[in-house]
C-alpha positions as a Markdown table, in Angstrom:
| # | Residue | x | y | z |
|---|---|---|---|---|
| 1 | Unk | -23.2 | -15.2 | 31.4 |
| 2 | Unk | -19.5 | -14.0 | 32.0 |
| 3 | Unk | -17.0 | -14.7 | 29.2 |
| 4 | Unk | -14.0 | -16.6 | 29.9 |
| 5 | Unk | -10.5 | -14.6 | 29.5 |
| 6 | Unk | -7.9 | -16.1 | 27.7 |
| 7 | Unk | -5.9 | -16.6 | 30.7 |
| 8 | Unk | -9.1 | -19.0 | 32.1 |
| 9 | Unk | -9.4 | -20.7 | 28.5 |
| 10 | Unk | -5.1 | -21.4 | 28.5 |
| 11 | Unk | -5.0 | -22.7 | 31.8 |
| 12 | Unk | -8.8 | -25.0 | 31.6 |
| 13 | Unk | -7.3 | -26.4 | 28.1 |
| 14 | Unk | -3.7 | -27.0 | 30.1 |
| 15 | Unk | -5.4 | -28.7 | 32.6 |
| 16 | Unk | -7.4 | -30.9 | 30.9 |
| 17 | Unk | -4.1 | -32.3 | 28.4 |
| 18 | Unk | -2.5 | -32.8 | 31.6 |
| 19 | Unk | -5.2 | -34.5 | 33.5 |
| 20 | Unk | -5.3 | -36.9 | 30.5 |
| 21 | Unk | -1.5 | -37.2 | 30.3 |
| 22 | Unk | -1.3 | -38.0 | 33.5 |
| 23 | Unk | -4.5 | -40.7 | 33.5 |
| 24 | Unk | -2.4 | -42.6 | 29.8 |
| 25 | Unk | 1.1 | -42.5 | 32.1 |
| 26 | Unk | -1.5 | -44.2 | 34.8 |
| 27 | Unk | -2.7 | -46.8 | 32.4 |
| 28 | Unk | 0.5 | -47.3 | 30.9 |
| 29 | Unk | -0.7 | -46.6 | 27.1 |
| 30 | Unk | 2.1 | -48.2 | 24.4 |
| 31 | Unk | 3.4 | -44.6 | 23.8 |
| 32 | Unk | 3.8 | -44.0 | 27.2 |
| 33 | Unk | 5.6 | -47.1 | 28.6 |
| 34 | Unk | 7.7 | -47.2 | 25.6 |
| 35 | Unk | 9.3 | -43.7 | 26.8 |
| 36 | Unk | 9.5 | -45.4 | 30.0 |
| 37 | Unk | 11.2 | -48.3 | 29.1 |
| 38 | Unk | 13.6 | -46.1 | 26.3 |
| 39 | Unk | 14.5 | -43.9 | 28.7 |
| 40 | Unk | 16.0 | -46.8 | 31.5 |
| 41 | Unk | 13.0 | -45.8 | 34.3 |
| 42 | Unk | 11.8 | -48.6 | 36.5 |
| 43 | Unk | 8.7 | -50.3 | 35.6 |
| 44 | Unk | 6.4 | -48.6 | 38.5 |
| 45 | Unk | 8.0 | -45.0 | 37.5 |
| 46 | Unk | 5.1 | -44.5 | 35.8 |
| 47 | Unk | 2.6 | -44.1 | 38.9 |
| 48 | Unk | 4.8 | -41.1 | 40.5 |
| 49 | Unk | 5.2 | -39.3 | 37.3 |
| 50 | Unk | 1.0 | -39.9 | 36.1 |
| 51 | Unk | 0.2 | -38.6 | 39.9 |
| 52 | Unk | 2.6 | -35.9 | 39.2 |
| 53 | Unk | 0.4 | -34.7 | 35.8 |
| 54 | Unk | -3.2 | -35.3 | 37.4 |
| 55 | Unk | -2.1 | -33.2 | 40.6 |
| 56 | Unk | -0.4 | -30.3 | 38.2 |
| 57 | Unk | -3.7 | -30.2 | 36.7 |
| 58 | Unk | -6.1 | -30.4 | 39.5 |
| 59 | Unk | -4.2 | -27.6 | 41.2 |
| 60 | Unk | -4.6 | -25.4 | 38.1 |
| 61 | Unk | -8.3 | -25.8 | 38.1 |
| 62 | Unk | -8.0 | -24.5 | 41.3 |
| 63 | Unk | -8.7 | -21.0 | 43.1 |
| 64 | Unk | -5.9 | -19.2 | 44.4 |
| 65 | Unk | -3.9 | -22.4 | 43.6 |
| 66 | Unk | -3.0 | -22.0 | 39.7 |
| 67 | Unk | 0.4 | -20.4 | 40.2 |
| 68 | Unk | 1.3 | -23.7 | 42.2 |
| 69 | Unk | -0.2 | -25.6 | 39.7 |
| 70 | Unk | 1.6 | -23.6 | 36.4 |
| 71 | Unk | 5.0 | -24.0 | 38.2 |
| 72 | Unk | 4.2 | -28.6 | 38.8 |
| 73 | Unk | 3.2 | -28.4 | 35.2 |
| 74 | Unk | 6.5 | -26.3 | 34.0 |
| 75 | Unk | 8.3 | -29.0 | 35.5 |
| 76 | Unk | 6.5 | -31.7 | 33.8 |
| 77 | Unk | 6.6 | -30.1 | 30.5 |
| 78 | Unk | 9.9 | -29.3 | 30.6 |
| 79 | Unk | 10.7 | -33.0 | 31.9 |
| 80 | Unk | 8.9 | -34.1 | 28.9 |
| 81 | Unk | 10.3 | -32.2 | 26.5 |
| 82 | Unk | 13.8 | -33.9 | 27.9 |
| 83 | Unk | 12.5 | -37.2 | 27.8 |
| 84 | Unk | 11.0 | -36.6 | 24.2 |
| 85 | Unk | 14.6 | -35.4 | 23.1 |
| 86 | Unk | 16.1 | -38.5 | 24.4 |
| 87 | Unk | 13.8 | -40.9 | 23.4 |
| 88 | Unk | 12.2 | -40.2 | 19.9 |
| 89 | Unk | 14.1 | -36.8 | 18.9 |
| 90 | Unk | 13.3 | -33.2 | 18.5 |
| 91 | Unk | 10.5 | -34.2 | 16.0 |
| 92 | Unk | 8.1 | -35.3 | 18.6 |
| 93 | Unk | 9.0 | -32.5 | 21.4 |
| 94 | Unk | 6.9 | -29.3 | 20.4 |
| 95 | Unk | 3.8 | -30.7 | 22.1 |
| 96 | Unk | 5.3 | -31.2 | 25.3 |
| 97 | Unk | 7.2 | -27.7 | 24.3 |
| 98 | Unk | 4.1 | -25.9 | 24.2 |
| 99 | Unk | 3.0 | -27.3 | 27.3 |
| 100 | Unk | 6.1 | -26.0 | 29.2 |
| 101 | Unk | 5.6 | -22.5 | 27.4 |
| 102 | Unk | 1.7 | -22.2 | 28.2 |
| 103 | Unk | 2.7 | -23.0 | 31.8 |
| 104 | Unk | 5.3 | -20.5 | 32.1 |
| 105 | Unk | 3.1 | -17.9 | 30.9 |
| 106 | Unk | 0.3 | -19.3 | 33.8 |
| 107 | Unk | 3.0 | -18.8 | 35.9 |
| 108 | Unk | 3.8 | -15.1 | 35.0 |
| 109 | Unk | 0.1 | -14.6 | 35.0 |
| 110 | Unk | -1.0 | -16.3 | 38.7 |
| 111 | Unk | 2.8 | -15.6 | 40.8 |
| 112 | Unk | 0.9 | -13.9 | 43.4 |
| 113 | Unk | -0.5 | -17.3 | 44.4 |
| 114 | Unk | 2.5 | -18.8 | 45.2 |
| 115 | Unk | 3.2 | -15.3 | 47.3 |
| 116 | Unk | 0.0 | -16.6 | 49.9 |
């Protein structure tokens, strides 16, 4: 049985918070819709930006495709992190901050993919 690297454990664990980000902005969960609504987006902005999430983290699960799939979810998370400063205040942003870090560092870590 092979061990996992840290680089396989970061971006599995990445991928999985933004599969489920992605499938809450989907279902419109309270939290979600309310930064919707806070923020002035239209009512079906949610179904881009959840497609956005569940394809940033399908393309990091997959080979040869992870550096594509680090650079969607920088975007996201640094989105987020926007949207959490304008909405709710610094308080609630570290979580979408630590996304946007963990996928700058997959990006670092997988830029020959976006090289093929």
């Amino acid at each position: 049985m092979r061990i996992p690297t840290l680089s396989t454990l970061l971006r599995t664990a990445t991928a999985l918070v933004m599969l489920a980000a992605g499938l809450a902005v989907l279902a419109n969960f309270d939290r979600m819709g309310h930064r919707f609504a806070v923020l002035g987006a239209a009512p079906w902005m949610h179904y881009p930006a959840g497609l956005f999430q569940i394809l940033a983290g399908v393309m990091l699960l997959l080979p040869g495709r992870a550096g594509y799939g680090a650079a969607l979810t920088l975007i996201a998370g640094t989105a987020a992190t926007a949207a959490h400063a304008a909405t709710l205040g610094w308080d609630s942003a570290p979580p979408a901050m630590a996304i946007a870090a963990a996928s700058a560092l997959m990006l670092w870590r997988h830029r020959a993919d976006l090289k093929r």
